[in-house]
N, C-alpha and C positions, 0 to 999 in steps of 0.2 A: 224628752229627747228620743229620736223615733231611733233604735236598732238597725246597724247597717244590714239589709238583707247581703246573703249570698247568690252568686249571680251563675246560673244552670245552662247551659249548652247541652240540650238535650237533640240525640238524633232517632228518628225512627218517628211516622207519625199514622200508626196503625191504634189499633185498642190500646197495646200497651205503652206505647209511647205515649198517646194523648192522655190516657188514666194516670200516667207518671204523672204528667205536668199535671196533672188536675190536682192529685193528692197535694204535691208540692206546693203548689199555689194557694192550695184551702189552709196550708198551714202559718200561711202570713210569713215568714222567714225566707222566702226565696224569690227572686226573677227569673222568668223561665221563657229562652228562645227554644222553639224547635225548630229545626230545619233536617227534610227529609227529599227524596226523590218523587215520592208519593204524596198525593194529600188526599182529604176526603173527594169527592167524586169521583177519582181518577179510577179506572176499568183496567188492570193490567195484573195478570196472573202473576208477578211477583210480586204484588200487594194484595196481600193476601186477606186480610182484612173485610172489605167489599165483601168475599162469595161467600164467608160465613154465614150456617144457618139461621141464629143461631140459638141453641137452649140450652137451659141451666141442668145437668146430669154431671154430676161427681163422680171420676171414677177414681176416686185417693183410695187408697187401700187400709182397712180396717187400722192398719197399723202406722200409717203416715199421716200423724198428727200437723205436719207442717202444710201437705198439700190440702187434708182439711181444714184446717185454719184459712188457705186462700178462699177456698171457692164457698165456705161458709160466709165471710166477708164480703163477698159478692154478691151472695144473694140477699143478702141481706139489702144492701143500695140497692140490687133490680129492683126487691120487692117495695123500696121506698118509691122507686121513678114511678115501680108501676101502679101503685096509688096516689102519685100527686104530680106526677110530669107525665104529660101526652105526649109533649114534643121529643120525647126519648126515644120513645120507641117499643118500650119496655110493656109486658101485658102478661096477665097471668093467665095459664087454663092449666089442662086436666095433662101432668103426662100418665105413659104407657112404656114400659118394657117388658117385651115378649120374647122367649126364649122356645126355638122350638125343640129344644131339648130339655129337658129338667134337668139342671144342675144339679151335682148329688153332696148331699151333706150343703144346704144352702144356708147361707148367712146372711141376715137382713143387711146394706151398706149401712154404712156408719148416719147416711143424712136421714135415714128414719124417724132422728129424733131435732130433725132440723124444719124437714117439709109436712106444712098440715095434709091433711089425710091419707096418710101413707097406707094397704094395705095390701095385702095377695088378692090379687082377682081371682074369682071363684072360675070353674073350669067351664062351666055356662055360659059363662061372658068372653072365653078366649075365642078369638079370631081359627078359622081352620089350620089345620097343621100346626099350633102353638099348643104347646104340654105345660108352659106355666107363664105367670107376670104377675108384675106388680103394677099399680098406681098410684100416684100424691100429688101433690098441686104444686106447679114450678111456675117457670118464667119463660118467655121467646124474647129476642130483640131482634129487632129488625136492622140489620146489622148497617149498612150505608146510613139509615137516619139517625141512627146511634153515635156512629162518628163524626156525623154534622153537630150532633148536640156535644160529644165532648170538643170538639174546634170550640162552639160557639162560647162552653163555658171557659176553656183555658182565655180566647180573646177575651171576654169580658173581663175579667181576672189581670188582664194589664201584659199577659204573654203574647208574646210576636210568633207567625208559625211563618216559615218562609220554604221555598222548594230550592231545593241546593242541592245537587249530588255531595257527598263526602265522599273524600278520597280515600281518608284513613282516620284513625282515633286522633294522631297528631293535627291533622286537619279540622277538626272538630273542634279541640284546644286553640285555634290559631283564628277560629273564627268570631270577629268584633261581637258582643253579646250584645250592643245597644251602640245609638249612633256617638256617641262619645270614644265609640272604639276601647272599652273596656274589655277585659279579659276575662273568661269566667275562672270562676271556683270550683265547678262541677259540672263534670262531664256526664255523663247517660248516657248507656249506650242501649237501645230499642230495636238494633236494626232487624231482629230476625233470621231468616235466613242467608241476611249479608253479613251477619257474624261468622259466616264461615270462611270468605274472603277479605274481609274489612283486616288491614293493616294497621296493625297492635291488636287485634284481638287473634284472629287466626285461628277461630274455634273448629277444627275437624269434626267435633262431635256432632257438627251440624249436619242435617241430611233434608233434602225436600221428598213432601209426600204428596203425590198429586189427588187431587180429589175434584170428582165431578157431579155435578148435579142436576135438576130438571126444577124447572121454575114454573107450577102452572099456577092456575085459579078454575075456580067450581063454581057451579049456577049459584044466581046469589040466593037461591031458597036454601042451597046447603049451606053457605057461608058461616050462619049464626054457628052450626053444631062443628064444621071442621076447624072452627078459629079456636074453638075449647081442647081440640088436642090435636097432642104431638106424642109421637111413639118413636123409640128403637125397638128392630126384630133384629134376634141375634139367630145366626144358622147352628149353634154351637151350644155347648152347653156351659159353659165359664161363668165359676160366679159371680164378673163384672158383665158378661157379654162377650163372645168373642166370634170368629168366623167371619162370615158376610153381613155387614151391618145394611139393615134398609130401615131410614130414617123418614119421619115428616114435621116440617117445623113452620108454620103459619107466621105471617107476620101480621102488622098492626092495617096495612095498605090492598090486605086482601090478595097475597101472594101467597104460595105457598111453596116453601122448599121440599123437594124431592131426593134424596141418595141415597146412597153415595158410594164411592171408589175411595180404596185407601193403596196408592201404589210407590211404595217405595220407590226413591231414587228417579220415578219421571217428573220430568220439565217438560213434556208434548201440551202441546197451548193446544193444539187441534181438537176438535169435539167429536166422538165416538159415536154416533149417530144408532150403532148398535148397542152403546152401554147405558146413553140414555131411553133407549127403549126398554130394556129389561129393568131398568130402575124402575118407572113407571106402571111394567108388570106385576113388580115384587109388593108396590104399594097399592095394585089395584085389588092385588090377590089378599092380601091382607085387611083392607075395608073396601070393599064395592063401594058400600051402601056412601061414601062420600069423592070417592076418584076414578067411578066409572065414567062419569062425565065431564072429566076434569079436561084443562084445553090446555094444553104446552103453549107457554109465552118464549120459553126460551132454553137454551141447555148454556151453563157454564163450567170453564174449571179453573182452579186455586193450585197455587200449593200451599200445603204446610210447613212451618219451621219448626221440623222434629229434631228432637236434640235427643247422641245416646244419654243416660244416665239424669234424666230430668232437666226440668228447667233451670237456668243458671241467674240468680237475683242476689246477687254477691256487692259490695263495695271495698272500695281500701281506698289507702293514700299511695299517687304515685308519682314518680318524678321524671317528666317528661323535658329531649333535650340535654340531659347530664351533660354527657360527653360534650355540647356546641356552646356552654357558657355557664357560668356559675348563677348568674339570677334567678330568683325565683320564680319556676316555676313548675310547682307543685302543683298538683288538684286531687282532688276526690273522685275517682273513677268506679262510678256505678253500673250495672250491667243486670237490665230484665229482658228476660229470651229465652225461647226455647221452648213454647207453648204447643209446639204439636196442634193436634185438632180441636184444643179444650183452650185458647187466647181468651174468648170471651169470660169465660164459669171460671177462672181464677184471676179476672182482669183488675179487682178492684182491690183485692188480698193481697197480691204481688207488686202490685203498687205503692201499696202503704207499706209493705213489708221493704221496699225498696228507699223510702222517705226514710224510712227507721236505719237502715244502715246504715244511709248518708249521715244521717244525724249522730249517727253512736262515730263517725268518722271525723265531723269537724275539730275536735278539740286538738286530734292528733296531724288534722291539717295548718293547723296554726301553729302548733310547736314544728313541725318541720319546716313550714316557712319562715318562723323564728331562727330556726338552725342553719336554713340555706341562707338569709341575710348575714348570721355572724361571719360565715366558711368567706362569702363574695368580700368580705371585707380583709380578711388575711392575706 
């Protein structure tokens, strides 16, 4: 006798929406709608998703076991895609972090003992104006083919994604989960930056951080050596990195990202034709020898969905409706957000971390709808 799945109303369908539904779905126990305003193709600075770089760089702190825990668990799967799925997107080479300060009293990060060849580059090999770096072999994804492959796996997997605005969390709950008009079990909330306005959730801690970028490609005699790496250069000397970050992150399709801007609190969609130029200086001064011939395809910008006090990947049981009738209905209300500039490098961690809540919730989901059936009958 097959086990009644539980049936998922999940909203948001960015990285971490889709990675929700993915994990969910891998675990045979669940039916998974997504319905979002966004889907994969769609080009719009509130879906933030698309302008991602993006690469795999931890920056969990030596002492935040839980945030490395995510992003170890992610590279882990990149590092699977990118030996046995093309169609991911996912591809290994050489990163680079250049500081051109010396950090004082530095501490190797914690993924030293995560990433093969992790080392200090010798001072011979730094790039001009950089006083220190390291090196060790990460991941890029190529961020829009990425979230075609996770669509294409949730579809396969038997999940419906559909485009729907949501009005609020109660809305969410109210929407049919299959054409029988059933009602789900479990809510998800993915939305991101609409968690800050989304109705039942109301999270103020939410903040956008606009970030922009430069999209070129390089002759294809430099291709083979610039598709092997990706660098951050910090202006600063912080033992994660800190100041003006100038990033470059290659993709599988012979693109290569350029930034970036980290600016608090703007929504301006308009492109800075002045900050994509000095983005492009920052990277040419840093490697000539691969982006002096580099050719702008395009400049974009994003926002982020920074959250104060970290990401929020919480669940419980809740009872939505009290006050307009006694029936049951209760759900499981889960909530993954708040990913700031780092969605992708903990996308896989926080999703499974997100299944597991759910799951440590259902038994307490069934005793209260055990207890809302007795109360309806009194």
């Amino acid at each position: 006798m097959t086990a009644q799945k539980y049936k998922v109303n999940l909203l948001g369908a960015g990285v971490s929406g889709l990675s929700t539904a993915l994990a969910l779905l891998e675990t045979g126990r669940f039916t998974v709608k997504v319905v979002a305003t966004h889907l994969p193709t769609d080009l719009n600075i509130d879906y933030t998703s698309p302008w991602a770089g993006a690469h795999w760089r931890s920056y969990a702190d030596t002492a935040d076991l839980q945030q490395q825990e995510y992003d170890a668990a992610t590279f882990r799967r990149f590092a699977q895609l990118a030996e046995n799925e093309p169609k991911a997107g996912v591809m290994f080479l050489s990163g680079h972090d250049y500081w051109e300060v010396k950090p004082k009293n530095f501490v190797d990060p914690w993924f030293k003992r995560l990433l093969p060849n992790y080392r200090h580059i010798p001072l011979a090999e730094l790039p001009p104006g950089v006083e220190f770096g390291i090196t060790y072999t990460t991941v890029t994804v190529n961020a829009p083919k990425y979230l075609l492959y996770l669509q294409e796996q949730v579809l396969a997997r038997g999940a419906t994604v559909e485009r729907v605005t949501v009005a609020s969390l109660k809305a969410l709950a109210q929407i049919p989960h299959d054409v029988k008009g059933s009602k789900p079990d479990i809510l998800v909330n993915c939305s991101a930056l609409g968690s800050r306005t989304l109705p039942g959730v109301h999270d103020l801690q939410m903040f956008p951080t606009r970030g922009q970028i430069v999209i070129v490609r390089v002759p294809d005699e430099i291709w083979p050596k610039a598709k092997q790496f990706t660098m951050e250069r910090y202006s600063e000397g912080g033992a994660m990195g800190t100041g003006k970050i100038t990033y470059v992150i290659p993709r599988d399709n012979g693109e290569i990202v350029l930034g970036g801007t980290m600016e608090h609190w703007s929504t301006h969609e308009a492109i800075s034709e002045e900050t994509s130029k000095a983005i492009v200086e920052r990277v040419v001064g840093t490697r000539p020898d691969l982006f002096s011939k580099a050719t702008v395809l395009r400049s974009c910008a994003g926002l982020r969905p920074n959250r104060r006090g970290g990401v929020r990947v919480t669940a419980s049981v809740e009872q939505l409706d009290w006050n307009e009738s006694w029936t049951p209905n209760s759900f499981v209300v889960a909530h993954n957000y708040g990913h700031g500039p780092f969605g992708y490098q903990a996308s896989v961690g926080c999703a499974q971390k997100t299944v597991k809540n759910i799951e440590d919730n259902l038994q307490a989901l069934e005793q209260y709808r055990a207890s809302s059936r007795t109360m309806s009958k009194l």
